[in-house]
C-alpha positions in Angstrom: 18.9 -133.2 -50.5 18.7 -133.5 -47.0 16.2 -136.4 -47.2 18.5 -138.4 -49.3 21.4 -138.1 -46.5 18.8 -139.2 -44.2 18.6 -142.1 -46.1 22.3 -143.3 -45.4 22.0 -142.6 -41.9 21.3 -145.2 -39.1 19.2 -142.9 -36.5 15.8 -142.5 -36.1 12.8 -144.5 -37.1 10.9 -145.5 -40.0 7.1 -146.6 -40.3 6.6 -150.1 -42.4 5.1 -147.8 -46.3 8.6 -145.7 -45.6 10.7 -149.2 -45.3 8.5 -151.2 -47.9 8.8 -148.5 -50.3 12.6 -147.4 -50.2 13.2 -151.0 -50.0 11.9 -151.7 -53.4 13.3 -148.6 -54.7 16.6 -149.8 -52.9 16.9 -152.7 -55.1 15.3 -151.4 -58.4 18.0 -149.1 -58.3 21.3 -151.8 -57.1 19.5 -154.3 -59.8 19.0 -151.6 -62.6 22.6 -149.8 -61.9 24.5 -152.8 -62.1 22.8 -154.0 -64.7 23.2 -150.9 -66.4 27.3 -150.4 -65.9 27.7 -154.1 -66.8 26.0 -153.5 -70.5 28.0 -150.5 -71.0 31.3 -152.6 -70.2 30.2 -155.5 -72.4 29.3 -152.8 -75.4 32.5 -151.1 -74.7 34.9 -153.7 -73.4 36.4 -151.1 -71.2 36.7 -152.1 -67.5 36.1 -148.9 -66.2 32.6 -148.9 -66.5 32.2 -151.4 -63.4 33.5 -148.9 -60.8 30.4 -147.3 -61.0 28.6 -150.7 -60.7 30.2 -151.5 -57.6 29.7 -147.9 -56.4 26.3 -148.1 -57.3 25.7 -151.3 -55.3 27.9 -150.2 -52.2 25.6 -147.3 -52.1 22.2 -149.1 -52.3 23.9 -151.8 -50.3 24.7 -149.6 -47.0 21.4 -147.3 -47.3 19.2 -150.9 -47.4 21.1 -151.8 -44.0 19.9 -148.1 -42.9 16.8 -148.4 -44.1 16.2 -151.9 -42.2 18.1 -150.4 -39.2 15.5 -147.5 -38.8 12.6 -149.7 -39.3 14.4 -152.2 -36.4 14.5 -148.9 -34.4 10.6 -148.4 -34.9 9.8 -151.9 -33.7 12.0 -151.0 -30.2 14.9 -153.3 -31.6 18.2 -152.3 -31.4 20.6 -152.2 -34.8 22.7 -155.4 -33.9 19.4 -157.1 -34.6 20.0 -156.9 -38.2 22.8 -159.5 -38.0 20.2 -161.8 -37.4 19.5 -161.7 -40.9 22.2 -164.7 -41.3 20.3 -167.3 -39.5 18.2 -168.9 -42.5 14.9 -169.5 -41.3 14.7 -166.2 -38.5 15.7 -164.1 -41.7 12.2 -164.9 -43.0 10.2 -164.5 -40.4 12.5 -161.1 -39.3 11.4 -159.7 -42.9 7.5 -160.8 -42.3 8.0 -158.2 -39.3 9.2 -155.9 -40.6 6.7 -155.4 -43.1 3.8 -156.4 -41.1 4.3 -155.5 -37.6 3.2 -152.4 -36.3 6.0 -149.4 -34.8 5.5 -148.7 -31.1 2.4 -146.2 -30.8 4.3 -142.5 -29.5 8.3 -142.2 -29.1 10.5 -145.0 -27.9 14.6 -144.8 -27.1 15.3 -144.4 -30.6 13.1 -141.2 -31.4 10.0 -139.6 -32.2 7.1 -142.1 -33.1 7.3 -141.3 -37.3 3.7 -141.2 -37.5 2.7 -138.8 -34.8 2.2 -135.8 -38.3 -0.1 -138.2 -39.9 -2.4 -138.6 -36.9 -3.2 -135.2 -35.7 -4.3 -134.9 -39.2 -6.8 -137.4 -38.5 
């Protein structure tokens, strides 16, 4: 339970198979939940059943924005950096780094590097 808060929290760091991963989870689940609440409304033609689909959706919107915030955090970016997901063509190249760039090796200002486990395994 306490990893899932985690999830919709904006501190600490996250390593790029952590973001790429709840990412894709992130939107399976807004895609699948809306799609989900919107059948049951059609079938039932009772509006109540798209509360849940905007719940649902307000949920996996705000823990995306986490997610991409942590991951900012693990490249030594600060959080406003996420705005810069408006400007059209920086938004593409900002998502290429996120998934392909490295975190800084050992901690930074924004935590403990989320890795350091997996290498004293090695």
């Amino acid at each position: 339970m306490d990893k899932l808060v985690d999830l919709f929290k904006t501190e600490g760091r996250a390593n790029r198979a952590w973001y790429l991963w709840h990412i894709l989870l992130d939107d399976l689940a807004i895609v699948s939940g809306v799609l989900l609440f919107g059948l049951l409304t059609v079938i039932t033609r009772t509006p109540l059943f798209i509360l849940p689909a905007i719940g649902v959706g307000v949920a996996g919107l705000w823990a995306g924005v986490c997610v991409t915030i942590k991951r900012l955090h693990d490249l030594g970016r600060p959080a406003w950096h996420w705005l810069l997901f408006i400007i059209p063509i920086y938004n593409i190249y900002l998502g290429i780094v996120l998934v392909f760039q490295k975190g800084t090796d050992g901690p930074n200002e924004f935590g403990p590097d989320p890795l350091d486990g997996y290498r004293a395994l090695t």
